[in-house]
Structure formats: structure tokens, C-alpha cells
C-alpha positions in Angstrom: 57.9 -1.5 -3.2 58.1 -3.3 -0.1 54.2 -4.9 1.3 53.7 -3.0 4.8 53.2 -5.6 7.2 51.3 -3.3 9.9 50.0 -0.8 7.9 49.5 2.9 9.6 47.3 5.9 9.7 49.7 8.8 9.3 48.9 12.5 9.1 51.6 15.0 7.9 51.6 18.1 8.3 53.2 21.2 6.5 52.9 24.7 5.1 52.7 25.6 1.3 51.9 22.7 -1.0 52.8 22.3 -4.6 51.6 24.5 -6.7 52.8 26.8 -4.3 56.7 27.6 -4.2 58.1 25.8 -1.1 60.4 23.4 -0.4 58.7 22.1 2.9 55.7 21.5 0.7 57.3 19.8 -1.7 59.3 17.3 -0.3 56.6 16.3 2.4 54.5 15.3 -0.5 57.2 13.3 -1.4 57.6 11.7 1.6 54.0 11.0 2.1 53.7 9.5 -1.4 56.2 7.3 -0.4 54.4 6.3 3.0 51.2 5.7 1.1 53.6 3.0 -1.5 54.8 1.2 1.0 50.8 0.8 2.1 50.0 3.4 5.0 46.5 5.6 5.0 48.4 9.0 4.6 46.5 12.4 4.9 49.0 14.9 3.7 47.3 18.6 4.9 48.8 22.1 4.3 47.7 25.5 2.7 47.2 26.4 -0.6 47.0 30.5 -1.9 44.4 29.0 -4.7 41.6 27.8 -2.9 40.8 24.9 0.1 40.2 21.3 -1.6 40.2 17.6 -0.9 41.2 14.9 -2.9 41.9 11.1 -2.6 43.8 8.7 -4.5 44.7 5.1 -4.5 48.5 4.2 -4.2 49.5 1.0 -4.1 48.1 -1.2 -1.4 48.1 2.4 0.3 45.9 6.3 -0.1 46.6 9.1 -0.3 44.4 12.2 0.9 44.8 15.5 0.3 43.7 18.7 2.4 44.7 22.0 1.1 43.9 24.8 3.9 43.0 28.5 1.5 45.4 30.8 2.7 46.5 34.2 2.1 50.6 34.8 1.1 51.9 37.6 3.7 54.6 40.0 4.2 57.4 38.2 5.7 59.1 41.9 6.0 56.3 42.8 8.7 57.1 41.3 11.4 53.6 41.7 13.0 52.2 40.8 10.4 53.8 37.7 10.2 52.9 36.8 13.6 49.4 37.5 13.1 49.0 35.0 10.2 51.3 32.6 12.1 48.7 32.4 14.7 45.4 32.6 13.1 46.8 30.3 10.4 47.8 27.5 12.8 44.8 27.5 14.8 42.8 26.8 11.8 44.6 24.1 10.7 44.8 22.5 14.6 40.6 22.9 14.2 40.6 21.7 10.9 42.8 18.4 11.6 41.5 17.9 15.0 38.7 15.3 13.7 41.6 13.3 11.4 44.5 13.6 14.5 42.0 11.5 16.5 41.8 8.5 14.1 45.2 8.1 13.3 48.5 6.7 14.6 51.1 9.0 14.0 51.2 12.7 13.3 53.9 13.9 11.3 54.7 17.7 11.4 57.4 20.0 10.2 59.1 23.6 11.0 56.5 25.4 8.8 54.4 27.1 9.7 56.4 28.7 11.9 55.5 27.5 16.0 53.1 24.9 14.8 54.8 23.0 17.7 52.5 25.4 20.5 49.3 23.5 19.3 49.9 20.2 18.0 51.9 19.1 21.6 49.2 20.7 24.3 47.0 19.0 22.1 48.5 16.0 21.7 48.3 16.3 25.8 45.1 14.6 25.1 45.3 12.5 22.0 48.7 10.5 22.6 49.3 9.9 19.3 53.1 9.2 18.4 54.2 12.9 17.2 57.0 12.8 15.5 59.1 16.5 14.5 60.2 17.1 10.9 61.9 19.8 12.5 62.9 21.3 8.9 63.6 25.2 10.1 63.7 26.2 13.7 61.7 28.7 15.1 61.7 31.1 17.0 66.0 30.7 17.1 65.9 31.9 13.2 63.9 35.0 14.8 66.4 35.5 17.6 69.4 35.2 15.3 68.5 38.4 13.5 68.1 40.3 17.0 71.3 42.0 18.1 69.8 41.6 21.3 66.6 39.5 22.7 63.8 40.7 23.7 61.7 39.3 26.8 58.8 38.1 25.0 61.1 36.2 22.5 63.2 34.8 25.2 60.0 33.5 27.1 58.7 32.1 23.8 61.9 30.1 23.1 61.9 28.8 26.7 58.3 27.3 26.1 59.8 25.9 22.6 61.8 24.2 24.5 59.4 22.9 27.2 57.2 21.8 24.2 60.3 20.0 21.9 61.1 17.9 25.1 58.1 15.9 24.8 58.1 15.2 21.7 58.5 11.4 20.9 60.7 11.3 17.6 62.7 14.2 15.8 63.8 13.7 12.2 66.5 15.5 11.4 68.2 17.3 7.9 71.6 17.2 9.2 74.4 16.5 11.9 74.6 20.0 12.6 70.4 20.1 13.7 71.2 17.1 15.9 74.4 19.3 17.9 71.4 22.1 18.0 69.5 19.5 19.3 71.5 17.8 21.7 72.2 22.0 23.2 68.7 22.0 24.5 69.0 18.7 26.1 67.1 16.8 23.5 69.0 12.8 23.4 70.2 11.7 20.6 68.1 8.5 21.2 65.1 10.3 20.0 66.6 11.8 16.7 66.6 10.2 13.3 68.7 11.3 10.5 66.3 11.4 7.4 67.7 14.4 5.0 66.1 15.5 2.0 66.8 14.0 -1.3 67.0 16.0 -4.7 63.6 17.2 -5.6 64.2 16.6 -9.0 65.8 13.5 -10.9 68.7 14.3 -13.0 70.4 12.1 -15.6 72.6 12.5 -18.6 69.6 12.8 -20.9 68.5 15.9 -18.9 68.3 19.0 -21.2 69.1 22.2 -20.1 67.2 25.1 -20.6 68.0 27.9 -23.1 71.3 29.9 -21.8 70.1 33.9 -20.9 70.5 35.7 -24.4 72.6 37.9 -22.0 75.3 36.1 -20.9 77.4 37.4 -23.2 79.6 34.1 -23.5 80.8 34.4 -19.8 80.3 31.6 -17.1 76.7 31.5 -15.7 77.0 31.2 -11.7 73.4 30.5 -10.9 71.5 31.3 -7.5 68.4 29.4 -7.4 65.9 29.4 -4.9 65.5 31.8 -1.8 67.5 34.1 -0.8 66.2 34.9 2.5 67.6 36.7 5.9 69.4 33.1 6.6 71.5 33.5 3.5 74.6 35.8 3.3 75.1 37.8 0.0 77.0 41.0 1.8 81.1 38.5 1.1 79.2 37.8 -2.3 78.6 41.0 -3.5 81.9 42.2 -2.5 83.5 39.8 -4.0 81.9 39.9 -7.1 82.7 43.9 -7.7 86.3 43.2 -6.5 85.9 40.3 -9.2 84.3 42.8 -12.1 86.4 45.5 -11.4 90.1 44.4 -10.8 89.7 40.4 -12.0 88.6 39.4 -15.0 85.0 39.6 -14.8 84.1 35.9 -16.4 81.5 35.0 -14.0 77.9 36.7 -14.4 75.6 36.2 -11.2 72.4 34.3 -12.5 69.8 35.6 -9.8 66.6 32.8 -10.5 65.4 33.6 -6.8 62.9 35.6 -4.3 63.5 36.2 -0.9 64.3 39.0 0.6 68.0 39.2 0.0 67.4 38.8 -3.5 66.0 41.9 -3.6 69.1 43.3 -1.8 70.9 41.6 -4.0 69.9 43.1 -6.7 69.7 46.3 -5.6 73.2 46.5 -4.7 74.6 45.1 -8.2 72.6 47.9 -10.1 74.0 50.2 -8.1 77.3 49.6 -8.7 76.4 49.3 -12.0 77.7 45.5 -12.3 76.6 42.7 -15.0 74.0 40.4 -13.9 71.0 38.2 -15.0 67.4 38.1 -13.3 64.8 35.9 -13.7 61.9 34.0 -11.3 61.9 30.1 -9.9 60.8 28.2 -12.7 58.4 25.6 -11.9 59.0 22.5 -10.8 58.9 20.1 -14.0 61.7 22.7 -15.2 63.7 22.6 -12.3 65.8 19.4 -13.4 66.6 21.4 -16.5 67.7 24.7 -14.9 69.9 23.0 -12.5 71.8 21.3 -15.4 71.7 24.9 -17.2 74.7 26.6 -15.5 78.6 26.5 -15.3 78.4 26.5 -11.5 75.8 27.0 -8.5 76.0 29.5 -5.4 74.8 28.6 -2.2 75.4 31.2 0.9 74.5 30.9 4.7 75.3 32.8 7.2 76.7 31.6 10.9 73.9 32.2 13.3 71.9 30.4 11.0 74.1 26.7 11.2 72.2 23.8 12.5 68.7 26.0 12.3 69.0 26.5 8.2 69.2 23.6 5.3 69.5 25.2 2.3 67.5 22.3 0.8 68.7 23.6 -2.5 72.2 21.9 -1.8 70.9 18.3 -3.4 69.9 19.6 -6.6 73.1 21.2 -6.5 75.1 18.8 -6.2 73.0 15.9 -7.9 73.7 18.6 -10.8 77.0 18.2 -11.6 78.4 21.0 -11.8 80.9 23.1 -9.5 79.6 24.3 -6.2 80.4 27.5 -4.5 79.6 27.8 -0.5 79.9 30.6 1.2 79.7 29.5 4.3 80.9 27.5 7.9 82.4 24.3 8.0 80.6 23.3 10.5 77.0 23.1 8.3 76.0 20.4 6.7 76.0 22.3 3.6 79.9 21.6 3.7 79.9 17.7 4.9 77.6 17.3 2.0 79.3 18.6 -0.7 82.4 17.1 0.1 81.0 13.6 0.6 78.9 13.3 -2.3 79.9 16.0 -4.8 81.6 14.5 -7.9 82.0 18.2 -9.2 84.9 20.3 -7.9 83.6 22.2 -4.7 84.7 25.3 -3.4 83.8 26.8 0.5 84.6 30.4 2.0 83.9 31.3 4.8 81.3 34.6 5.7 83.1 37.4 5.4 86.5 36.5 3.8 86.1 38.9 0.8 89.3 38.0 -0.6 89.1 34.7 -0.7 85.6 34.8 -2.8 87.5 37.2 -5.2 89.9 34.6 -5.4 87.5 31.7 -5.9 85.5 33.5 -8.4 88.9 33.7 -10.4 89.6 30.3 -9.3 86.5 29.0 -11.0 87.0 31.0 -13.8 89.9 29.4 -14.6 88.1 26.0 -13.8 85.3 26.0 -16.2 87.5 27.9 -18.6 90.0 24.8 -19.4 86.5 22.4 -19.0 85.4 24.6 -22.0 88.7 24.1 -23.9 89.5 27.8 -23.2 92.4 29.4 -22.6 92.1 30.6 -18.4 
């Protein structure tokens, strides 16, 4: 690791941190690690469902501390709710972190929690310290792109999300298509930095896989891993994948190892058509390596609205993986530039919608892992 020559004092902030399920967590404890190697004084803060704690450890020529906020999980299908815990939840981490966001540098925050960005920037009013935006989901647009129609208060909130982004010093960025979201709301492209996500797990050819489901019944595994939230399609998948069992040749069995609220739907939907499937829960993160290698083929699904304000940060794993890659999904996300640059695996996208082409693909791949397998297609 490379001696920092003008070492900083950096506090990052997220949502969930490991333990917890949460990609946001995960990789900004990632990223902090690696700003304490390279010799910063890193505070790394977030929430925890377990209990509030502090710990500190030595890294390098660098530290790393840890704050973990206790807070309680919540209903993300209760919209009031949600914004409840959104606000009482970002005030107490504002109150908590005000005595460390005086000492240091550079604040680091991300997307989550949700509108974080309405405290730290009035604040920050009065500490001018170098913020810098993770911007990892972007809120409220994910709200608004559920709504058929806008209501007033949401409309007046995203107007002051704006007001707030545009004075903010440094944006990083997942993608090319959050910088055109960007760049829509006037922010330059002077003050955005590409830093995408990498795979949170290492894979190499001496990766095991985990045990196949007793259940697949010798047909190709296509795994969904992760969430499956409101951002994600699954309406063209499940279509497709009836079409697939009920007029095609049925080789491919959905692998559901997800939450999220379209998993539920998901799910749902198959048993009520009666249709072969397997489901199980995220497996935790030392056995994530394993699970990715596991399958014949991944599924990754987003819908439009969602392009530029989404990352299915479960695309690097995917790909790092291996194995095929089916996207449901525009062109235009980064999802799609991804896979195509970097995949070595073949790569399939459809868009949202085109149920007869993800029948088709589904036979397509079929065939594809069938003559990998030394089978006849």
C-alpha cells in the first residue's frame, strides 16, 4: 500500500453495517478500510439492528473507528412509516456525529438513509468541511418513480433535493448513467467522479460452490440473488418463465435466494400458477463467493424509471462469477455497459416488457448451458 503523504480525517457515513444485510453497508466498509491503508483517520458510522457500539483498530499507518447507531428494521411497505424512521433516524445520527464532523476533513456520505442529504448540507452551512456524495440510490426520484402522478409535497421535496445536491462539492458516482441523471439537474460534470463498486466478494478458480438445491431436479439453476425490490422488474420474468414451463421446455428452475418486496410477488405468482421453483434466504457474506459460483446462470431485472437512480450492485458478483448473465432491462443502464465490457461469460439483455423475447432467451440459454454440460439442447 501506497504511504499517504497528507494524511486525512475522513468520516463516512452510511445506513446498515455488516452484520446487517446491505450492500451500502458493505462496501462503505470497504472503502473506508481502504482509506485507513493508505494512512487516513477514518470513522466509518452507520446503524446496526443489534445494539449501538464503538470500536477502534489500527490499520496500517492509518485507524479505523467504528460507530454503530441501534436501530430498529421497519416496514418499507408503509410508506409513513418509512418516513417516520427516515427522519427520526437521520436526526440522531446528525446529533450523534456532530462532535466527530467538526474535527475532521472530509465527510463522506451515501444515498442511504434515504434524504440524509437535508441535514448533513444545512449543516455543513456551518462546518465547511469538503462533503463529498456517495450518491449510491437517489431519493426522493426512486419515490416519485412509483407515483403515476406527483404529489405536491413530493414535488417540493425534490426541488429542495436539488437546491441541497447543488452545493455539494464532490459527487462519486456508480455509473455513466447517474452522471446523465446528474448532469439533468444541472449538476457539472466537473464535480463528478466515476468510483463504481467492485465485487464484494473475491472469486477464483479454487472457489467452491455450495451444495446444488436437492430440488433441482437436474435442470439449470437460474439464480436471483439479492433484493428484489420495487426498482426491479419481475412482471416480463414471470411471464416468460410460464410461457417457458408451459409451451418450451421447462429446463430452467428460478433459484429465488432474495427479500425484497418483489420477491415476495415473485413468489406468490409462481405458486399460483403452480410453476417449479426453489426458495431460499441471502446467505451470509463469507458464503457469498460460493453461491455466486453455485448456478448455471444469474438474473438481474430493472425496470426503466429506475435507470440512472438504481445499481443493482449485485451485477459485479455476477459477472466476476463466470457464469451467463441474464438482464432484463434498458440499454441505456449501466447494468448493460457493464456486462458487455467485462463479462467473459455469454450475456444476454431484454428489454422490460418484451415477453417473447425472455421466453426465447430462456430457451436460448437452455440450449447454452446444455452443450457446456455436454448435453444434447
Amino acid at each position: 500500500m501506497k504511504e499517504n503523504k497528507h494524511p486525512r480525517k475522513i468520516l463516512y457515513i452510511c445506513d446498515w453495517l455488516p452484520p446487517d444485510f446491505g450492500a451500502t453497508g458493505q462496501y462503505s466498509a470497504l472503502f473506508a478500510r481502504r482509506y485507513a491503508e493508505e494512512g487516513n483517520d477514518v470513522i466509518l458510522a452507520g446503524l446496526s439492528s443489534t445494539g449501538a457500539s464503538t470500536t477502534t483498530e489500527n490499520i496500517g499507518r492509518g485507524r479505523l473507528t467504528v460507530i454503530k447507531l441501534h436501530a430498529r428494521k421497519y416496514d418499507k411497505t408503509r410508506a409513513l412509516q418509512r418516513m417516520l424512521w427516515t427522519a427520526k433516524v437521520n436526526t440522531r445520527l446528525a446529533f450523534r456525529l456532530l462532535p466527530h464532523m467538526r474535527r475532521v476533513d472530509e465527510i463522506i456520505f451515501t444515498g442511504s438513509p434515504p434524504l440524509f442529504l437535508h441535514w448533513i448540507a444545512p449543516l455543513n452551512i456551518l462546518l465547511r468541511k469538503h462533503l463529498v456524495y456517495r450518491i449510491t440510490d437517489f431519493h426522493p426520484e426512486c419515490l416519485m418513480a412509483t407515483m403515476p402522478s406527483v404529489p405536491f409535497w413530493l414535488n417540493l421535496l425534490y426541488r429542495m433535493t436539488i437546491f441541497w445536491r447543488r452545493r455539494i462539492a464532490e459527487f462519486e458516482v456508480l455509473g455513466q448513467d447517474q452522471m446523465a441523471r446528474l448532469e439533468e439537474i444541472g449538476i457539472p460534470r466537473s464535480r463528478m467522479r466515476l468510483k463504481r463498486d467492485p465485487s464484494p466478494v473475491h472469486i477464483s478458480p479454487d472457489t467452491q460452490p455450495l451444495p446444488r438445491p436437492v430440488s433441482d431436479e437436474g435442470k439449470f439453476l437460474l439464480l436471483y440473488s439479492g433484493n428484489w425490490g420495487v426498482a426491479h422488474d419481475y412482471q416480463t420474468f414471470v411471464k416468460a418463465y410460464e410461457r417457458h414451463h408451459r409451451e418450451g421446455s421447462g429446463r430452467m428452475l428460478l433459484w429465488l435466494n432474495a427479500t425484497g418486496m418483489n420477491a415476495e410477488e415473485v413468489e406468490a405468482a409462481l405458486k399460483r400458477s403452480n410453476l417449479p421453483f426453489i426458495r431460499s434466504q441471502p446467505v451470509p457474506l463469507e458464503d457469498l463467493a460460493s453461491l455466486l459460483v453455485t448456478p448455471d446462470a444469474h438474473l438481474i431485472t430493472l425496470k426503466d424509471a429506475f435507470v440512472g437512480y438504481v445499481m443493482p450492485s449485485k451485477v459485479y458478483g455476477c459477472i466476476e462469477s463466470g457464469r451467463p448473465v441474464l438482464f432484463i432491462g434498458s440499454k441505456d443502464s449501466d447494468v448493460h455497459l457493464l456486462c458487455t465490457e467485462r463479462s467473459s461469460a455469454p450475456y444476454f439483455r431484454v428489454d422490460v416488457g418484451d415477453v417473447d423475447a425472455c421466453a426465447e432467451t430462456l430457451e436460448k440459454l437452455a440450449d447454452m448451458i446444455a452443450v457446456d454440460h455436454g448435453e444434447h439442447a
